[in-house]
Backbone as a chain_set.jsonl record, in Angstrom:
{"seq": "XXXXXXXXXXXXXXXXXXXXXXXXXXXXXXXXXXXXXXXXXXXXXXXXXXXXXXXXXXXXXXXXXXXXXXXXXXXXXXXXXXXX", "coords": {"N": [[-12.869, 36.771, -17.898], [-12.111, 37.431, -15.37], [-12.592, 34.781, -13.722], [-10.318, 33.615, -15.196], [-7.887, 34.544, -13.744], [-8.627, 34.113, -10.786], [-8.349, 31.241, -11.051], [-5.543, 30.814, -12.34], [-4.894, 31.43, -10.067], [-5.211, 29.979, -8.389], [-4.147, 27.768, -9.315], [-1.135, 28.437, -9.145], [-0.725, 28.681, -6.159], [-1.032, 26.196, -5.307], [0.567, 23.259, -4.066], [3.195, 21.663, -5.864], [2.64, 18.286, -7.589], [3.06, 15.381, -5.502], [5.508, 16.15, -5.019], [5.403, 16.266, -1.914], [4.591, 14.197, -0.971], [4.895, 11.366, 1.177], [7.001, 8.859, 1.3], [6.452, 5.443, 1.1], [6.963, 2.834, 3.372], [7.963, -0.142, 3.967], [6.62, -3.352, 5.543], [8.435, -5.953, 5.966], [10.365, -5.992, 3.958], [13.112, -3.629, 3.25], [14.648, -3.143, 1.103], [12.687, -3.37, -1.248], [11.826, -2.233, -4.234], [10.403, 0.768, -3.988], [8.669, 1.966, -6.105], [7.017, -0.386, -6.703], [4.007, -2.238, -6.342], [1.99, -2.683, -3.839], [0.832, -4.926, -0.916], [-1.361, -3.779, 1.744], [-1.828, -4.354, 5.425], [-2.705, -4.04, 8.513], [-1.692, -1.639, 9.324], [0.823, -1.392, 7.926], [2.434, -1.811, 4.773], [3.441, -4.628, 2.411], [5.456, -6.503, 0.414], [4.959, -7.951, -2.408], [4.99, -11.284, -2.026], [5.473, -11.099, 0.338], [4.839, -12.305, 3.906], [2.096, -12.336, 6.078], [0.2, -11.963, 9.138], [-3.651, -12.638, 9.178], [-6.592, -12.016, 10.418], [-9.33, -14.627, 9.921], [-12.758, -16.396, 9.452], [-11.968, -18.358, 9.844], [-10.49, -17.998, 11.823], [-7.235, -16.719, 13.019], [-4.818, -16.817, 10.262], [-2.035, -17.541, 7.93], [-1.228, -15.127, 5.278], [-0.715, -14.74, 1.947], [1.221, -11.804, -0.324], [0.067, -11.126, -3.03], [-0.382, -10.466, -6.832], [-3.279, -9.751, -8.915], [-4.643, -10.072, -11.635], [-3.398, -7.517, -12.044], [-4.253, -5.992, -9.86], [-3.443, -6.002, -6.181], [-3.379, -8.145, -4.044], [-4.704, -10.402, -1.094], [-3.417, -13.563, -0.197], [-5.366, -16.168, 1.242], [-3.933, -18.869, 3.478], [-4.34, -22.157, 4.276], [-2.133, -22.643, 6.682], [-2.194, -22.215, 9.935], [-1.452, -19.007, 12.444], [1.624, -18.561, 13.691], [2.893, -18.71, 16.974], [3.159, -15.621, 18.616]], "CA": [[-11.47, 37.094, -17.635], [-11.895, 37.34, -14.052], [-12.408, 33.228, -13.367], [-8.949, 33.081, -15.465], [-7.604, 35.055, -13.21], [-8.645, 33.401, -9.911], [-7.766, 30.192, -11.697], [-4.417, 30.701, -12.359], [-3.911, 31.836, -8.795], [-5.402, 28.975, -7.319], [-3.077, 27.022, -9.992], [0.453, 28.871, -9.023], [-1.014, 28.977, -4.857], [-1.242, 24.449, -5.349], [1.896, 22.572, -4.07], [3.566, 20.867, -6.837], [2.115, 17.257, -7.54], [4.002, 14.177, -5.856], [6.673, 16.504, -3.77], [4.568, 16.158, -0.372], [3.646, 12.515, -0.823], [5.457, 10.488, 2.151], [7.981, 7.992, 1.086], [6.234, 4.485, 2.076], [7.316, 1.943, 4.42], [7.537, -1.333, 3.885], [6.761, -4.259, 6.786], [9.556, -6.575, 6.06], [11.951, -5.521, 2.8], [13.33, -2.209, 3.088], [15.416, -2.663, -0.197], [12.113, -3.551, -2.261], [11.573, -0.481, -5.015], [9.342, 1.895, -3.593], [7.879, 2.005, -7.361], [6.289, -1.206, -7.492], [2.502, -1.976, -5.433], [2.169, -3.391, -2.387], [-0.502, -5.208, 0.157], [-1.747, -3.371, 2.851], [-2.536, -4.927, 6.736], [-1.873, -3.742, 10.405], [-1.107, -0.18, 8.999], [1.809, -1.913, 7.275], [2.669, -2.53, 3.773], [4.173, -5.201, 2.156], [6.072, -6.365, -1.024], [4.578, -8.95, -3.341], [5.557, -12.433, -1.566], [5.283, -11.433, 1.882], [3.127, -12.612, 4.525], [1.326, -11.822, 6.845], [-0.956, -13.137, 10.114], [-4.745, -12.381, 8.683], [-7.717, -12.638, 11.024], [-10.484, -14.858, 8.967], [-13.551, -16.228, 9.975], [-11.991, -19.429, 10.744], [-9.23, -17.577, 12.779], [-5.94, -15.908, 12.079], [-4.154, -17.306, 8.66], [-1.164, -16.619, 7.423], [-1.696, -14.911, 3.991], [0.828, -14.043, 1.155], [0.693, -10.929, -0.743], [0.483, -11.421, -4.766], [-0.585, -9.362, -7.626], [-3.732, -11.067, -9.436], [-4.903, -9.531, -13.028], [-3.065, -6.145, -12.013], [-4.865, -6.067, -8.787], [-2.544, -6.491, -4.993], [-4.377, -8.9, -2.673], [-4.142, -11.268, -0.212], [-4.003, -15.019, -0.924], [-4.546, -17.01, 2.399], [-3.184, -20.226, 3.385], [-4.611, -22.668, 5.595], [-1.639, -22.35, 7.844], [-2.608, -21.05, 11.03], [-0.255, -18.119, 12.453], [2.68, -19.3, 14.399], [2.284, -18.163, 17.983], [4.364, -15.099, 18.537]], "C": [[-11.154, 36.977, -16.149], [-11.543, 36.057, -13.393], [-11.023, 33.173, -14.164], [-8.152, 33.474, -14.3], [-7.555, 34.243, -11.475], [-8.353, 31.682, -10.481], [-6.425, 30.097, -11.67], [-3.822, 31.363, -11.068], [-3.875, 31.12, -7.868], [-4.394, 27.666, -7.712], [-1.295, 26.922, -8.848], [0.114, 29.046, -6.957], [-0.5, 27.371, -4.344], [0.424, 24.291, -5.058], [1.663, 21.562, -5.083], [2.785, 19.14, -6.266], [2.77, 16.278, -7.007], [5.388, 14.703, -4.909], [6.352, 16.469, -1.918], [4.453, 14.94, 0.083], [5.15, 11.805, 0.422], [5.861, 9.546, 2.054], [7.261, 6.54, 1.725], [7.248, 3.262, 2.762], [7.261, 0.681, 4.112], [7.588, -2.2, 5.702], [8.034, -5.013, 6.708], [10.725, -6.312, 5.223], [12.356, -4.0, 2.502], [13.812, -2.162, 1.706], [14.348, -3.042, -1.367], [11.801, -2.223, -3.283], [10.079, -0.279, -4.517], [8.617, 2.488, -4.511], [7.069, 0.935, -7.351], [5.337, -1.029, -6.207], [2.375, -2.63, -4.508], [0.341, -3.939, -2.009], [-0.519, -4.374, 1.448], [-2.89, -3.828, 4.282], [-1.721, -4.364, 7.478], [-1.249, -2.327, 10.145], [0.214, -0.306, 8.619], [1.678, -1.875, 5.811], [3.582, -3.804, 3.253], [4.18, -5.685, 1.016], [5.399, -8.153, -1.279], [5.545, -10.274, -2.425], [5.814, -12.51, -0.088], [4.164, -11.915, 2.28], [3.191, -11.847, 5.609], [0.243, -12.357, 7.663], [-2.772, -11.594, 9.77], [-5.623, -12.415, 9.852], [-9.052, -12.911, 9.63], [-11.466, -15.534, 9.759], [-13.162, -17.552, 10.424], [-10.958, -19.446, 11.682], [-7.851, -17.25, 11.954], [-5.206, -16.945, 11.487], [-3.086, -16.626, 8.303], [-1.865, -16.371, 5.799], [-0.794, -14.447, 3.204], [0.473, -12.896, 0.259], [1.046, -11.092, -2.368], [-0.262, -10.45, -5.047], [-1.607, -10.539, -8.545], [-4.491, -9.643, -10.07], [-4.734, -7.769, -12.383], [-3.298, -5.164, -10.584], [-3.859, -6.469, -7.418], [-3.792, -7.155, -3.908], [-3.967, -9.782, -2.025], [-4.595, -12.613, -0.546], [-3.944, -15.998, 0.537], [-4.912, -18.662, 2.265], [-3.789, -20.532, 4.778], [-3.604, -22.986, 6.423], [-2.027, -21.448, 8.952], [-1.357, -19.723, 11.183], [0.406, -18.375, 13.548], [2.082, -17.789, 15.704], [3.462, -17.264, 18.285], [4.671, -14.561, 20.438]], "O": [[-10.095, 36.499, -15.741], [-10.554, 35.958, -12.667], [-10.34, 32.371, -13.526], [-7.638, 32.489, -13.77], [-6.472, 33.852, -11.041], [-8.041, 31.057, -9.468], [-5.992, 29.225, -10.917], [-2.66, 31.75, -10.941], [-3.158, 31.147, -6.868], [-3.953, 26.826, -6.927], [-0.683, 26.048, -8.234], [1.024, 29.696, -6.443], [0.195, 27.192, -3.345], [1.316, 24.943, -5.601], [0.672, 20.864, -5.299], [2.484, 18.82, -5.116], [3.447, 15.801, -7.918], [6.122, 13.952, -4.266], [7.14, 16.653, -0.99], [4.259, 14.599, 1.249], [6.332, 11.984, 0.127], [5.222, 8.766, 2.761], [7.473, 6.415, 2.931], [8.375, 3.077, 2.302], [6.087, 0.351, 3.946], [8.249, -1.859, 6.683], [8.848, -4.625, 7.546], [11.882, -6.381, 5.638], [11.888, -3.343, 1.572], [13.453, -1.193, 1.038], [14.843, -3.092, -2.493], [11.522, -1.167, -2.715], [9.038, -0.926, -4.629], [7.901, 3.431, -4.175], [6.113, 1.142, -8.098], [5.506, -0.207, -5.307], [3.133, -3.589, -4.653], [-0.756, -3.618, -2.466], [0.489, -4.407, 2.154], [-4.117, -3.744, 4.327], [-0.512, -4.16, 7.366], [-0.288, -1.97, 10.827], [0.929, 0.647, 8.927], [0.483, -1.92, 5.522], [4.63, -3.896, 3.893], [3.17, -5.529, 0.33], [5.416, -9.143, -0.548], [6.749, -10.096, -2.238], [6.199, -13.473, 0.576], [3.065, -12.049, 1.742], [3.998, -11.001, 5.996], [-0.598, -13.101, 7.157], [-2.902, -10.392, 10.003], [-5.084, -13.259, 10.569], [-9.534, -12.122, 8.817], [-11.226, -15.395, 10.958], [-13.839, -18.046, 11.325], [-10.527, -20.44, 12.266], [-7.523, -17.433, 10.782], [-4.949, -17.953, 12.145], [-3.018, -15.396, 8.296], [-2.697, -17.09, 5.246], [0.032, -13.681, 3.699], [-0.724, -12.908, -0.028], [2.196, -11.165, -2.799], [-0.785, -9.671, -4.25], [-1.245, -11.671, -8.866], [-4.815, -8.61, -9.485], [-5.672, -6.978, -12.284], [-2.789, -4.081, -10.294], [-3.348, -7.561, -7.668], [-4.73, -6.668, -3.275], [-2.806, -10.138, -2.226], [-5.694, -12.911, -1.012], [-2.896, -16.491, 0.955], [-5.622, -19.359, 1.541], [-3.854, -19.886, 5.824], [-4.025, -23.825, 7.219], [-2.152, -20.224, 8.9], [-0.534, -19.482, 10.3], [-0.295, -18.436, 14.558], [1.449, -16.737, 15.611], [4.6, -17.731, 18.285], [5.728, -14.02, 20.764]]}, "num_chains": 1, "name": "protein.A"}
C-alpha cells in the first residue's frame, strides 16, 4: 500500500506529457506543419526537400532532406556548396 502511495505522488508531482516540449524551428520554411519530421544539421532543422551544405569526405555537398522507408535522411548531391 505504501509503494501505491509514493507512486501516485510521484504520478500527480510529473508535468503533464508534451506541455513543456519547445515548439521546433525550422531552417528555411516557417509555414511547414510542425507535425510532420524533419532533417537535422548545423543545430537546424529542416522540412522534407530542403537543402543543405554537408561536409563529406570529398568536401562540403549540398544535400536534400527526404524521407526513405519512414526514416528522415540526407540524400547528397554531387553539387559542391555555392560559396557563401
Amino acid at each position: 500500500m505504501r509503494s501505491v502511495v509514493v507512486f501516485l505522488g510521484l504520478i500527480a508531482g510529473a508535468p503533464a506529457l508534451g506541455h513543456d516540449m519547445p515548439v521546433p524551428q525550422t531552417a528555411q520554411a516557417p509555414a511547414h506543419n510542425l507535425l510532420d519530421c524533419y532533417c537535422r544539421a548545423q543545430g537546424k532543422m529542416f522540412a522534407v526537400g530542403e537543402k543543405a551544405c554537408l561536409k563529406t569526405t570529398e568536401g562540403p555537398k549540398l544535400a536534400q532532406c527526404q524521407m526513405e522507408i519512414n526514416v528522415m535522411s540526407w540524400t547528397i548531391t554531387e553539387v559542391p556548396c555555392p560559396d557563401t
